[in-house]
C-alpha positions in Angstrom: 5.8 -3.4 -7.1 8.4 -1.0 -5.7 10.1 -2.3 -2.7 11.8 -0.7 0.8 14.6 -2.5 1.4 14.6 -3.8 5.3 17.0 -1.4 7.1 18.7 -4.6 8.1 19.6 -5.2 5.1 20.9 -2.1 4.2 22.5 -2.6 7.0 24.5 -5.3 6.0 25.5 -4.2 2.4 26.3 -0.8 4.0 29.3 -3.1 6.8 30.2 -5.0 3.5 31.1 -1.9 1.3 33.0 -0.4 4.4 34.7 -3.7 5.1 36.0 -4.2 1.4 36.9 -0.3 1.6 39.0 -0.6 4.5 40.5 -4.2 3.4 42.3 -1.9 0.8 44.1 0.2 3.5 46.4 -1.5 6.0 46.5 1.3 8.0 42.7 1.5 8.5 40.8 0.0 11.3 37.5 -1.3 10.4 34.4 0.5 10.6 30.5 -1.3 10.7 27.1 0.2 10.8 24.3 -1.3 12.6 20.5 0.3 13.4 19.8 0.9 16.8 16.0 1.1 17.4 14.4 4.5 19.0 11.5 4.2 21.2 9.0 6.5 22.7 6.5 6.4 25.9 3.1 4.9 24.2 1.2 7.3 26.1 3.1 10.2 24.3 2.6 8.7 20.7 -1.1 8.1 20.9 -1.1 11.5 22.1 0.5 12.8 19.2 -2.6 10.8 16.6 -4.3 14.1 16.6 -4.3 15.9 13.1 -3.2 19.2 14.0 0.4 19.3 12.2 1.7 19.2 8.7 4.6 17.8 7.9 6.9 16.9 4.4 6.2 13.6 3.1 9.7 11.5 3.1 8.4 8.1 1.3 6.0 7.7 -0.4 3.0 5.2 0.3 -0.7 3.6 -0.4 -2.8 6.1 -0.7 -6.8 6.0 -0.2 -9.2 8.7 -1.0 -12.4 9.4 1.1 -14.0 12.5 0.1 -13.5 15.7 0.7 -9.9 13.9 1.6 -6.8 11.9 0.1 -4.9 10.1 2.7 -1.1 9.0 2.0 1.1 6.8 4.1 4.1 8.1 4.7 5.7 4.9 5.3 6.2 3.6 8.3 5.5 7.4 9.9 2.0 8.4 9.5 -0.7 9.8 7.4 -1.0 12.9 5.8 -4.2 14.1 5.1 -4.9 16.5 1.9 -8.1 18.8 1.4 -9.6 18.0 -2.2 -12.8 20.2 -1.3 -11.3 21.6 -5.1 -9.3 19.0 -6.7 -8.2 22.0 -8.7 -6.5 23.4 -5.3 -5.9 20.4 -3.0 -4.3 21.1 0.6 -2.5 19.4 3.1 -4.3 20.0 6.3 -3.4 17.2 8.9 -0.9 14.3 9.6 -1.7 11.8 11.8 1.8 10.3 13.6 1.6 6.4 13.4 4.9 4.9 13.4 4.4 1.7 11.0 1.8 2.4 9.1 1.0 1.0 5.9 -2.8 0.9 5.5 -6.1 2.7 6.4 -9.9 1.8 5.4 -12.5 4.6 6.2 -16.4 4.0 6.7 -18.3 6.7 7.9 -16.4 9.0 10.3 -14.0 6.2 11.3 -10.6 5.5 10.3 -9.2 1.9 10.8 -5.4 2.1 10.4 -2.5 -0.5 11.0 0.5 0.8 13.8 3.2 -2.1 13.8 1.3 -5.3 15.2 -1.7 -2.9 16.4 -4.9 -2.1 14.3 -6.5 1.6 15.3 -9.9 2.5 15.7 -10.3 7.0 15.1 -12.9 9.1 15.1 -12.1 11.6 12.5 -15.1 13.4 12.4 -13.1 16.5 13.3 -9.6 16.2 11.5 -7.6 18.4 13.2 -9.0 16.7 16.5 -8.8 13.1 16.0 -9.5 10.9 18.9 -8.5 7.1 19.5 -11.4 4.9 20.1 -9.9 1.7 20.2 -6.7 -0.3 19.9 -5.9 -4.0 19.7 -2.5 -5.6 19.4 -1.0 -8.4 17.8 -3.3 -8.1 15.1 -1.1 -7.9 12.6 2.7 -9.3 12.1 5.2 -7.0 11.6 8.8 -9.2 11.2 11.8 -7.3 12.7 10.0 -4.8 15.2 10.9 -5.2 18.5 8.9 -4.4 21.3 9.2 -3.1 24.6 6.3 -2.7 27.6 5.1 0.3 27.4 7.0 1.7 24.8 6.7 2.1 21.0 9.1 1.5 18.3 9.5 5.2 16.3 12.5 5.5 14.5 16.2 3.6 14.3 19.3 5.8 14.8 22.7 4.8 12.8 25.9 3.7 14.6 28.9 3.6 13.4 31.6 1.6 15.7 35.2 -0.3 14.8 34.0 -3.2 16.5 31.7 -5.5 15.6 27.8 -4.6 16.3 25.5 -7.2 17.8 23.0 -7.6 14.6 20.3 -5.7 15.0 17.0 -6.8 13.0 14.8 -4.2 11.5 12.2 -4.1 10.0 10.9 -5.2 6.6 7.5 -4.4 4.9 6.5 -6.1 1.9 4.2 -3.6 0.1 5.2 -0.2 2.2 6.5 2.4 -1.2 3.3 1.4 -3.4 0.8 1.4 -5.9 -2.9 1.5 -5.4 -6.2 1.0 -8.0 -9.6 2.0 -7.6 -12.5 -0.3 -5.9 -15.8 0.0 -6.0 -17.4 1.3 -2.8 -20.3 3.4 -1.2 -21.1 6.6 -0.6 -20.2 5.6 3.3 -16.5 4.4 2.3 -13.4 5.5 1.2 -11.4 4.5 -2.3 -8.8 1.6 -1.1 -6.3 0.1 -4.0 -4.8 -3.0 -5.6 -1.8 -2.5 -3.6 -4.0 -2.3 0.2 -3.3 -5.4 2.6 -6.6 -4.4 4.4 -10.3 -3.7 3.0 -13.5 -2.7 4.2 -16.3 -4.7 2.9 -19.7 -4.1 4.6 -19.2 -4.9 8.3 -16.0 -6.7 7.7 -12.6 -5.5 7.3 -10.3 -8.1 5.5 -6.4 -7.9 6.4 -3.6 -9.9 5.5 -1.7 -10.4 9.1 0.9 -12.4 7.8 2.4 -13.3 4.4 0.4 -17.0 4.7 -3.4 -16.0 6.0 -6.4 -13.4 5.5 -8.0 -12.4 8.5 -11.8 -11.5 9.2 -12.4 -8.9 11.7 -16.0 -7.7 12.1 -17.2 -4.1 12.7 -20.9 -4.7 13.6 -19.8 -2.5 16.5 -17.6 0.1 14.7 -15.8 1.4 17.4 -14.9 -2.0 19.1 -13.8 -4.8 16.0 -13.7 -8.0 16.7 -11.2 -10.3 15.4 -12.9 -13.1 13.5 -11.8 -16.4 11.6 -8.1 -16.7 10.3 -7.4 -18.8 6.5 -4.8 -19.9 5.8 -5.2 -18.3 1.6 -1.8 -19.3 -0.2 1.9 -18.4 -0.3 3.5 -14.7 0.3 0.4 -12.7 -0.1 0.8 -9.4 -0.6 -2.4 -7.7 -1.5 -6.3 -8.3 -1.0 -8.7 -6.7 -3.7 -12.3 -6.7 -3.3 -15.4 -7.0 -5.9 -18.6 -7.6 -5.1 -18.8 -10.6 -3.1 -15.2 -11.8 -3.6 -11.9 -11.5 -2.5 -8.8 -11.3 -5.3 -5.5 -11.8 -3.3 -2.2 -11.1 -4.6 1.1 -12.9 -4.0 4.4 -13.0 -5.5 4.0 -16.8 -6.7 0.1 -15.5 -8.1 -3.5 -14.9 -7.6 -5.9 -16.1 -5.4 -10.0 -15.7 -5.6 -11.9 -16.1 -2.7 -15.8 -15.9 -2.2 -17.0 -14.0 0.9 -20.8 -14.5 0.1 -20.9 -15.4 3.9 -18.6 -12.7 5.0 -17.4 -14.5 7.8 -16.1 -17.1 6.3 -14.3 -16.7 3.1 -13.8 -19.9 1.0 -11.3 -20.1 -1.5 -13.1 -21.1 -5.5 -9.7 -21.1 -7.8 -6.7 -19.5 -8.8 -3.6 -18.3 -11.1 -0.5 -19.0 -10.6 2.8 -17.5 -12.4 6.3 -16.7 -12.6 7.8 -15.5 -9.1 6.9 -11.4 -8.9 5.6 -8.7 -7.0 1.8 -8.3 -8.8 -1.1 -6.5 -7.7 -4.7 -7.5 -9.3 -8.0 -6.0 -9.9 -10.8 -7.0 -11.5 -13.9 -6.0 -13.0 -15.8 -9.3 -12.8 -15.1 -10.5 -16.3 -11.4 -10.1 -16.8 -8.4 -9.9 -14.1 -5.5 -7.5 -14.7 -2.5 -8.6 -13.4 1.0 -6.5 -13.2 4.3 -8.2 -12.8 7.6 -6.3 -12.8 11.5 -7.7 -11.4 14.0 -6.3 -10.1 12.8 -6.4 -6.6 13.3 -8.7 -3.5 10.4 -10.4 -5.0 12.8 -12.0 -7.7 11.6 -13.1 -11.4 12.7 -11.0 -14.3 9.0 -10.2 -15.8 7.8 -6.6 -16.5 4.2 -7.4 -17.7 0.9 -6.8 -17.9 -1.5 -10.2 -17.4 -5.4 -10.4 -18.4 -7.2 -13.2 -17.2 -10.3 -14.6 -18.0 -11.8 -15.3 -14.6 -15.5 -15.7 -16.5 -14.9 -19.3 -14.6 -13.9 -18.7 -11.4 -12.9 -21.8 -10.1 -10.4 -21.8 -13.3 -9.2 -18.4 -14.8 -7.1 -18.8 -17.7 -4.5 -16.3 -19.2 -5.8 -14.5 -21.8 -3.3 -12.3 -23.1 0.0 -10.8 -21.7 1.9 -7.3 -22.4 5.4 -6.4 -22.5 6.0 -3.3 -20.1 8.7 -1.2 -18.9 8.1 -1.5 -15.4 4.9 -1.4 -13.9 3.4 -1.0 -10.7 -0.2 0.2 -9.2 -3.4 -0.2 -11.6 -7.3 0.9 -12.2 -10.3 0.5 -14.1 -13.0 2.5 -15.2 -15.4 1.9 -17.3 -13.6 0.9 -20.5 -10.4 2.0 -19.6 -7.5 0.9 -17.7 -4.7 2.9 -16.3 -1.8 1.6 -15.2 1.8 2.7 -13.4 4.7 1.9 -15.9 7.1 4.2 -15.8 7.4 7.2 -16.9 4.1 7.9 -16.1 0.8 6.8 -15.9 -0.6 4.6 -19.1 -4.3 5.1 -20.4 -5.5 1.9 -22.4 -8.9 1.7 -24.0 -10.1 -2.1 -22.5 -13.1 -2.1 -24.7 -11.5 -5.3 -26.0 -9.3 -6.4 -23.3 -7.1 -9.0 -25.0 -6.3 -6.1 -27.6 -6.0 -3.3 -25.5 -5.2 0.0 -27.3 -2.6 2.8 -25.8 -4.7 6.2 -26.1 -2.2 8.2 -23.9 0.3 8.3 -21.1 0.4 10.5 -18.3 3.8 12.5 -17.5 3.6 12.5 -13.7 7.2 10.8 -13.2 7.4 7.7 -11.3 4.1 6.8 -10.3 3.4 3.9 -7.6 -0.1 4.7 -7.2 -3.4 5.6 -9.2 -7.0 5.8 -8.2 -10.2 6.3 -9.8 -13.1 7.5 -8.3 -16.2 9.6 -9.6 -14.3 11.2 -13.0 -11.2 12.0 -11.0 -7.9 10.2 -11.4 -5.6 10.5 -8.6 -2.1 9.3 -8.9 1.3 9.6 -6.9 4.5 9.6 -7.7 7.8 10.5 -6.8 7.1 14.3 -8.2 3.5 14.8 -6.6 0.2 14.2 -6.0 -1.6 14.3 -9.4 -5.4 14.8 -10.3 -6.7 14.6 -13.9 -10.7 14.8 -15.0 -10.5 10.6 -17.1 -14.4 11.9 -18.0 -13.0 14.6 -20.7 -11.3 13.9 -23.8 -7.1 14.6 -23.2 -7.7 13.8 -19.6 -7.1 17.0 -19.0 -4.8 18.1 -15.9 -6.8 18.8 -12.4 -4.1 19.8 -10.1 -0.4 18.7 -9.3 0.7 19.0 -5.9 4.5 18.8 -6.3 6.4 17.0 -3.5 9.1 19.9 -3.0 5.2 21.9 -1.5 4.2 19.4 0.4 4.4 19.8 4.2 5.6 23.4 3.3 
């Protein structure tokens, strides 16, 4: 799981560097670098949630497809929308402006989308006209924002002083530059992935407010959610997967499996726990694939592929595990599994899934993310937005929406 670095902590490595710089100079004064936050008149910024810009995308996020569209989080800024009417000839059309934003779940015509503590209710029946129906805050946690009445948080601007700055904290996301995998869904929803902190399933949507709990909130009323019960589901969760009537929950210390059979109350029947890492799981009721990959602020030092025998819920057992380079986001379709390790985008057959076979990788660059949906394959990566046809032999090539076009 690739990782954004909290500004603060940038922060500080950035006054350390220029400290042990200026150390070597008598003559030099001292410079440090702090963050100073940028606000904006909340009126003005859910004025701006309307669709009708485009603009470059500057990091790279979850992304969630819900035909005719893709969504991508731009981290922490907003969500561009792209046309894939033609997946041959996919567009940008809109970007909705939503400083903090991580994830998005889509039934129907409405969008439910996280901004900072806040969670979003928009009709996008019209895209290029979205309108806010609802907004709740301190639904979700977001550490080192600060808050001011009437105002929101939309930027930090960079100081440089020779005297010491009061410390500053920014914030810190833990799964904001990521990967995403298919699940299954209706006609009615959208395509989340394994990397997604909040899903739609039915009339629930199930978030992960905090690194220690999953959160029910019901949408029996769509445009008014209702925040439901709060479990306390294990340690550092990052991720929350669904299948069928359960919950798979990622965290960096493992995996978590919770049934949802009464949707209002999710109980927790077993789970897996492993070396400290950043994972993200799917599942596809008989096996779990697990990825595991250091040299983030995770910690551990595996770069791995897990599959788990979950045929016993209450007790799923490691069935087999494989050496990779460095991977990230996953999928599963049918008998074959795709996963983010880069270079590219790996295609194993998983007919046999404790001797999966390597039948091609994908050149798209980096990739975080990768999707499946109807034959299509959509990945992302630091060159583009990619879209192969996994139904053909060769998977052949769809489209590639290079970076350097988008928001041109």
């Amino acid at each position: 799981m690739n990782r954004q670095y909290p500004l603060a902590v940038l922060s500080f490595l950035g006054t350390v560097l220029l400290l042990l710089v200026s150390g070597c100079e008598k003559n030099h004064d001292k410079l440090y670098v702090s963050y100073e936050p940028i606000y904006a008149p909340r009126t003005s910024v859910l004025a701006s949630i309307n669709g009708k810009v485009t603009e470059p995308i500057t990091a790279v996020g979850k992304i969630y497809v819900k035909d005719p569209y893709i969504f991508i989080s731009d981290t922490g800024r907003g969500i561009h929308v792209i046309d894939n009417r033609n997946p041959s000839n996919p567009v940008q059309t809109a970007f909705l402006a939503l400083p903090g934003n991580n994830d998005i779940a889509i039934k129907g015509n409405i969008l439910y989308a996280d901004m900072q503590d806040e969670l979003l209710t928009l009709d996008i029946s019209n895209i290029h006209n979205v309108k806010l129906l609802n907004e709740q805050q301190g639904i979700f946690n977001y550490y080192g924002y600060e808050s001011t009445a009437g105002k929101i948080l939309v930027g930090w601007k960079k100081i440089v002083t020779r005297t010491p700055p009061y410390p500053i904290m920014t914030p810190g996301c833990a799964n904001c530059q990521l990967f995403a995998s298919s699940s299954s869904s209706s006609s009615s929803t959208g395509v989340a992935g394994s990397m997604s902190r909040m899903v739609l399933v039915g009339n629930n949507l199930y978030a992960i407010p905090e690194r220690h709990s999953l959160r029910v909130i019901s949408i029996e009323n769509p445009v008014k959610p209702v925040p439901g019960k709060d479990v306390y589901a294990g340690f550092d969760l990052e991720t929350v997967y669904p299948f069928k009537d359960k919950l798979f929950l990622g965290s960096m210390e493992g995996v978590y499996i919770y049934d949802i059979s009464n949707p209002a109350d999710p109980k927790s029947i077993g789970s897996f726990s492993h070396g400290r890492a950043c994972d993200p799981v799917i599942t596809d009721g008989n096996y779990a694939y697990v990825t595991l990959h250091a040299g983030t602020w995770c910690g551990g030092a595996a770069n791995e592929l897990d599959v788990l025998n979950i045929q016993d819920l209450a007790n799923p057992v490691l069935a087999k595990t494989f050496p990779m380079t460095r991977p990230t986001g996953l999928s599963k379709a049918g008998n074959l599994l795709f996963v983010c390790d880069s270079p590219g985008v790996k295609v194993y057959d998983a007919t046999q899934p404790e001797s999966l076979e390597l039948r091609n990788t994908l050149d798209v660059g980096n990739a975080y993310d990768v999707i499946t949906t109807g034959h299509r394959l959509v990945t992302i990566s630091d060159k583009g937005i990619y879209q192969f046809d996994y139904s053909r032999p060769g998977l052949p090539l769809l489209s590639a929406l290079l970076m350097s076009n988008v928001g041109k």
